[in-house]
C-alpha positions in Angstrom: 0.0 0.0 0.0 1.8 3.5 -1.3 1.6 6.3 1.4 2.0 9.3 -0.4 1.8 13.1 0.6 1.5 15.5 -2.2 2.1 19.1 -2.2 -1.7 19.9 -2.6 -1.9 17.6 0.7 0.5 20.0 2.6 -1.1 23.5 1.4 -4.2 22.0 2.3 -3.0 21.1 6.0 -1.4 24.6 5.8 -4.3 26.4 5.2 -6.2 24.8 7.4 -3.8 26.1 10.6 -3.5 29.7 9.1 -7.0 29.8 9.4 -7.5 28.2 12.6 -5.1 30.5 13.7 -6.5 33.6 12.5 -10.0 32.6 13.8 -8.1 32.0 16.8 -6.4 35.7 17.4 -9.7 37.7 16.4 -11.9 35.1 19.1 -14.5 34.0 16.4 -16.2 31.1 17.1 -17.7 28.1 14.8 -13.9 28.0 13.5 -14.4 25.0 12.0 -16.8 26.8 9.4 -13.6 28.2 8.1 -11.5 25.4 8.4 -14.0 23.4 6.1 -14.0 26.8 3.8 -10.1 26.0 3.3 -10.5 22.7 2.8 -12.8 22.8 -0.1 -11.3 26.7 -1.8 -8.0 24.9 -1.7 -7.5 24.6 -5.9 -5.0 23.1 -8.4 -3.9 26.4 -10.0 -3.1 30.0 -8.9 -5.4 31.1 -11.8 -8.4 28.6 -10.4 -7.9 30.0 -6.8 -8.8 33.6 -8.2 -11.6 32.4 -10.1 -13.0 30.6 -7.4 -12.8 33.7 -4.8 -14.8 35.5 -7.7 -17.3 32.9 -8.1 -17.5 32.6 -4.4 -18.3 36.1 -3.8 -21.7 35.6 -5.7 -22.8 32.5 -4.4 -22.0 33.8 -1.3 -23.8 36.9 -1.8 -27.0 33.8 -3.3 -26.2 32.2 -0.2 -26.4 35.1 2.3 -29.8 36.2 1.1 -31.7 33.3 1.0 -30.1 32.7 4.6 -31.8 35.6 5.9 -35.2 34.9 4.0 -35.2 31.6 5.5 -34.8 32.5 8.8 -37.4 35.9 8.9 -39.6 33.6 6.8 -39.4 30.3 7.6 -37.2 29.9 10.9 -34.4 27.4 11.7 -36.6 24.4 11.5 -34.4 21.6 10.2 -37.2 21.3 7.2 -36.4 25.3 6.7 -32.7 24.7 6.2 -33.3 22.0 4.0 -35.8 24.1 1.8 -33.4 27.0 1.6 -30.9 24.7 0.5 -32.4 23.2 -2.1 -33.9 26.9 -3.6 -30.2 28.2 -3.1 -28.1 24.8 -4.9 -30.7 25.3 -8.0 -29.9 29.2 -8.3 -26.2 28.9 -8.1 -26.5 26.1 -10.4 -28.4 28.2 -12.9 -25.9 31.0 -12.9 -23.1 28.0 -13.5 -21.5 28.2 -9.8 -21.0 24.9 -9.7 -17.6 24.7 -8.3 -19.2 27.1 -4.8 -22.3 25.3 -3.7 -20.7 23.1 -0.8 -19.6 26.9 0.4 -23.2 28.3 -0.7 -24.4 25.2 1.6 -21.9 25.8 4.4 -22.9 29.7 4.8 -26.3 28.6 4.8 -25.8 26.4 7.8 -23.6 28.8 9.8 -25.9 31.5 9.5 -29.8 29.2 10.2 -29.0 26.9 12.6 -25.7 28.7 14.4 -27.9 31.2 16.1 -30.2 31.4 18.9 -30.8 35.3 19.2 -32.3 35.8 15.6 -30.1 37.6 13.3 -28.2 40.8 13.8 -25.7 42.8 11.6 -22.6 41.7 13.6 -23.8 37.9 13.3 -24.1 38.5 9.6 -20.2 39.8 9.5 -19.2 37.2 11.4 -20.5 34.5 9.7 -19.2 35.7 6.4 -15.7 36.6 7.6 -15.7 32.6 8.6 -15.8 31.6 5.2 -13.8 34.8 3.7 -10.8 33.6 6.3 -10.9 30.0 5.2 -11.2 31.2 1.3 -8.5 33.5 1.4 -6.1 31.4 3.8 -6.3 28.9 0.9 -5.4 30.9 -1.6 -2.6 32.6 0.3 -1.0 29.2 0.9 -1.6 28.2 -2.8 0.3 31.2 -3.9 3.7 31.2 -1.5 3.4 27.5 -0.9 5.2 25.2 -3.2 3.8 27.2 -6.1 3.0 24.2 -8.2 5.1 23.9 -11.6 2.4 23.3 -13.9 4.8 22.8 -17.2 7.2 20.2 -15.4 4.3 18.2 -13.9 2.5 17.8 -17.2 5.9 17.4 -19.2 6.4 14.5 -16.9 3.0 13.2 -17.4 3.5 13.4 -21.1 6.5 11.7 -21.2 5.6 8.8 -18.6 2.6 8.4 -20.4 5.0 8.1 -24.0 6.8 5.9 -22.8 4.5 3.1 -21.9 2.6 3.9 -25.5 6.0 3.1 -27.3 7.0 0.3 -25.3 3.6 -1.1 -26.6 4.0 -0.1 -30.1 7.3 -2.4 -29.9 5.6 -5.5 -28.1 2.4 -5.8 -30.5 3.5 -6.1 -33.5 5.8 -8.9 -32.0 3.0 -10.6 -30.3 5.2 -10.7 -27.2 2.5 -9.9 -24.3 -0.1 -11.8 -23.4 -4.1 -10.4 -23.9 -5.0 -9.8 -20.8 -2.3 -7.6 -20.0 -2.6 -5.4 -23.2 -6.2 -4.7 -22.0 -4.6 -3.5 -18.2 -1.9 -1.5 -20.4 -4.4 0.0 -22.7 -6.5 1.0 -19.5 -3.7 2.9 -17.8 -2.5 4.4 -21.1 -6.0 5.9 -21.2 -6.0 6.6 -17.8 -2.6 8.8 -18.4 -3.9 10.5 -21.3 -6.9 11.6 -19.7 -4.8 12.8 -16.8 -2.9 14.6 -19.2 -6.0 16.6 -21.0 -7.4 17.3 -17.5 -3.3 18.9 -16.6 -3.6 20.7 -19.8 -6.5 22.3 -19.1 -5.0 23.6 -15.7 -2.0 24.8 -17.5 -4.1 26.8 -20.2 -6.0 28.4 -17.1 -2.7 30.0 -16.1 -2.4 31.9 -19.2 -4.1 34.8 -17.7 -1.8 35.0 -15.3 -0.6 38.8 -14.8 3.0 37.6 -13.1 3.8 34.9 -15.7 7.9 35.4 -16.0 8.2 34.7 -19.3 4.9 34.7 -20.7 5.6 34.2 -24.6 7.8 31.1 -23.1 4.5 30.1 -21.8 2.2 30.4 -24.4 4.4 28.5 -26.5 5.1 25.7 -23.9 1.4 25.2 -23.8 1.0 24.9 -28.0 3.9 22.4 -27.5 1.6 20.4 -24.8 -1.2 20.4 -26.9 0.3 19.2 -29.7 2.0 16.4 -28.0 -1.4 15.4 -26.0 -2.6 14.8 -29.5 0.3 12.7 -30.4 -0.4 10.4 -27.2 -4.3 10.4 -28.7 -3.0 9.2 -32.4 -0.6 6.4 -31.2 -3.0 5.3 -28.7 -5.9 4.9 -31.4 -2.6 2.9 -33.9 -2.3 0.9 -30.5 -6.3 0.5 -30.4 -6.6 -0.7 -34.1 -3.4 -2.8 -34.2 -5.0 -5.2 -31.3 -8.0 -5.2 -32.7 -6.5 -6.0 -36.5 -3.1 -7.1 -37.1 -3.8 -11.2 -36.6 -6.1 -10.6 -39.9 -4.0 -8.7 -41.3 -0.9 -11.3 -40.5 -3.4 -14.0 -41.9 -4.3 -12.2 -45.0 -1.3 -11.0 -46.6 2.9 -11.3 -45.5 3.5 -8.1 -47.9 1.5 -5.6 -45.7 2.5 -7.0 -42.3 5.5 -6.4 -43.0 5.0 -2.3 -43.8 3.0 -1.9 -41.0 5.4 -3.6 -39.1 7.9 -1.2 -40.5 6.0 2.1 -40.2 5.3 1.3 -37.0 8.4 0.8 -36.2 9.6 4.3 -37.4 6.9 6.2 -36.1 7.7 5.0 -32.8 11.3 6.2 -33.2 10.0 9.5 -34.7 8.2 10.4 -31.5 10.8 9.1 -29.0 13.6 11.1 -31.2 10.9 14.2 -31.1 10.8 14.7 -27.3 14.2 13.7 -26.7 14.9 16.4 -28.8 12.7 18.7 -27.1 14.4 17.7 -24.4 17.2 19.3 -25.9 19.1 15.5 -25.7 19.8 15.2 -29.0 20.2 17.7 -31.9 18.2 15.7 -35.4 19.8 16.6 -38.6 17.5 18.3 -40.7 18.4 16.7 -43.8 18.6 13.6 -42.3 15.2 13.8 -40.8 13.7 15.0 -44.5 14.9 11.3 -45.4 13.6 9.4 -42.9 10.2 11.2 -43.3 10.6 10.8 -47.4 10.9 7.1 -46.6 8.0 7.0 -44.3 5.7 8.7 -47.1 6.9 6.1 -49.6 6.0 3.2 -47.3 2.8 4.4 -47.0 2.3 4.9 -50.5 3.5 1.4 -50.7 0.8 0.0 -48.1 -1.8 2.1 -50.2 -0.7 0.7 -53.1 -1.1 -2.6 -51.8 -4.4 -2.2 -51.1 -5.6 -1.4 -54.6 -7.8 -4.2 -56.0 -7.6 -5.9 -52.6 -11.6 -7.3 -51.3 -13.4 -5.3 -49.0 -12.7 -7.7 -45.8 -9.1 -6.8 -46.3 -9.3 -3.1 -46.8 -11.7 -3.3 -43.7 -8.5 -4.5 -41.5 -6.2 -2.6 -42.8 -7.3 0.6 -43.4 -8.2 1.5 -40.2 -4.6 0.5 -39.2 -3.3 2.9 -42.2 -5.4 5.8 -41.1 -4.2 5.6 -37.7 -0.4 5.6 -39.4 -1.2 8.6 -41.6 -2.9 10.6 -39.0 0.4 9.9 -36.6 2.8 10.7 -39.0 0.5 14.3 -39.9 1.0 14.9 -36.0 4.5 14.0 -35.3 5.4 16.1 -38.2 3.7 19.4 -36.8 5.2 18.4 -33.2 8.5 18.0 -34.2 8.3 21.9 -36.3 6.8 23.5 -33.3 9.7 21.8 -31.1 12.5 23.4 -33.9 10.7 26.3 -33.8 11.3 26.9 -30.3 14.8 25.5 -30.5 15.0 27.9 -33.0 13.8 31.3 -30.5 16.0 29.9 -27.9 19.2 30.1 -29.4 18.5 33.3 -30.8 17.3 34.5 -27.2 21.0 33.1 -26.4 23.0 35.0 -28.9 21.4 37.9 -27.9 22.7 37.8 -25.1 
């Protein structure tokens, strides 16, 4: 069993005592209405903090006036809070505040059911600065707290997630693992990829960043991302339709195993060549690379041309496989020109200076 404590586990924690601390010097009581507001404003992203102190602000602001309604209205009756709930959830919901209605919940609680006097002005302030402590204690620790490196973590992701893809683009064609665990490989590979979407999505929040160091670095880091997401995508649907095809294929004709077997091959060079040159690993000769692409065109024209005449069953097999290959090699070939590109602005940058 893996015991594992993350970063977003600490800030979390953190937050937590910084708000139990400052609900501690200014006396307020229910502290543990804050300390559940830390808890669940704690976010993935700088950018997503911010955006979730705006959004919480207005469901807030939802929550607060239904609280009061409730009460004048209705009382503290269990079936009241319940009531007021449900009204409030379906308006914040309506005006898309999904990611706030546990805190829209929370403030209604604190404010129906904490209070025995009725409801005065200073209860009000007090119950709102509960969550506002919480809120902003979270995103104080998000910001000076190991602030997360969003383009390393998803690099790593990308990569990790690469490598398993190419080590089963080499054992496939080979027939050298058994079925059962393909089908756990292809499940973590998907897994990993969605991971990776979900990352990328974080990372393209933090584009409206205002303290971004080098922001043009950044924007182009995140093309880069994109562009290799949709690499894992391509190779994981060749993976898909090789399993799924390449017996019938094997059964049906030698001549076109053997160029998929080859083009597979090469493409799964290509991509481990691209990112190691991204990397900045290894430099890839131009020229050289002109070739190897020149000679990966002509075996697809080759495995096209081997399919002319052929019956439908057969171009049923293979095509799909084909498609997968052409779509690949479309992607790797963009990839690898955004990645020279960059190379390219770097060692400009460095002669600059």
């Amino acid at each position: 069993m893996e015991f594992n404590i993350g970063p977003r586990m600490v800030k979390t924690g953190l937050a937590v005592a910084l708000t139990l601390l400052v609900t501690g010097i200014l006396d307020l009581e229910l502290e543990i209405v804050a300390a559940i507001a830390a808890v669940l404003a704690m976010q993935p992203s700088i950018m997503r903090s911010f955006a979730y102190i705006k959004e919480v602000l207005v469901s807030n602001g939802v929550a607060v006036i239904f609280a009061l309604l409730g009460t004048f209205l209705l009382g503290s009756h269990p079936l009241s809070v319940g009531a007021v709930v449900i009204i409030s959830i379906s308006i914040n919901i309506r005006l898309g505040l999904n990611k706030t209605v546990s805190l829209t919940v929370l403030t209604i609680m604190a404010m129906m059911l904490a209070s025995d006097n009725g409801i005065n002005y200073i209860y009000i302030i007090e119950r709102i600065s509960l969550i506002a402590i919480g809120v902003i204690s979270a995103f104080v620790v998000n910001v000076l707290v190991f602030p997360p490196n969003h383009k390393k973590n998803l690099y790593h992701l990308i990569k990790d997630t690469s490598e398993k893809i190419n080590f089963l683009m080499r054992v496939i064609p080979n027939n050298t693992m058994s079925i059962p665990k393909q089908k756990e490989e292809d499940r973590e590979i998907e897994k990993m990829i969605t991971k990776a979407k979900d990352y990328y999505e974080i990372i393209s929040d933090e584009r409206n960043r205002l303290f971004i160091r080098n922001k043009t670095d950044f924007l182009r880091s995140i093309v880069i991302y994109k562009h290799m997401i949709k690499v894992l995508d391509k190779q994981y649907t060749l993976i898909y339709h090789l399993e799924k095809n390449l017996r019938e294929i094997e059964n049906s004709s030698s001549a076109k195993t053997f160029l998929i077997k080859k083009l597979v091959s090469e493409m799964n060079t290509y991509s481990e060549n691209v990112l190691l040159m991204y990397e900045e690993k290894i430099k890839l000769d131009m020229d050289l690379q002109k070739e190897t692409k020149a000679a990966m065109r002509l075996t697809i024209n080759n495995l096209i041309d081997e399919l002319q005449g052929a019956e439908f069953e057969k171009w049923s097999y293979v095509f799909p496989v084909a498609n997968s290959l052409i779509e690949l090699f479309y992607e790797l070939d963009k990839l690898e020109r955004l990645v020279r590109f960059k190379e390219l602005k770097e060692y400009k940058r460095d002669v600059k200076n």
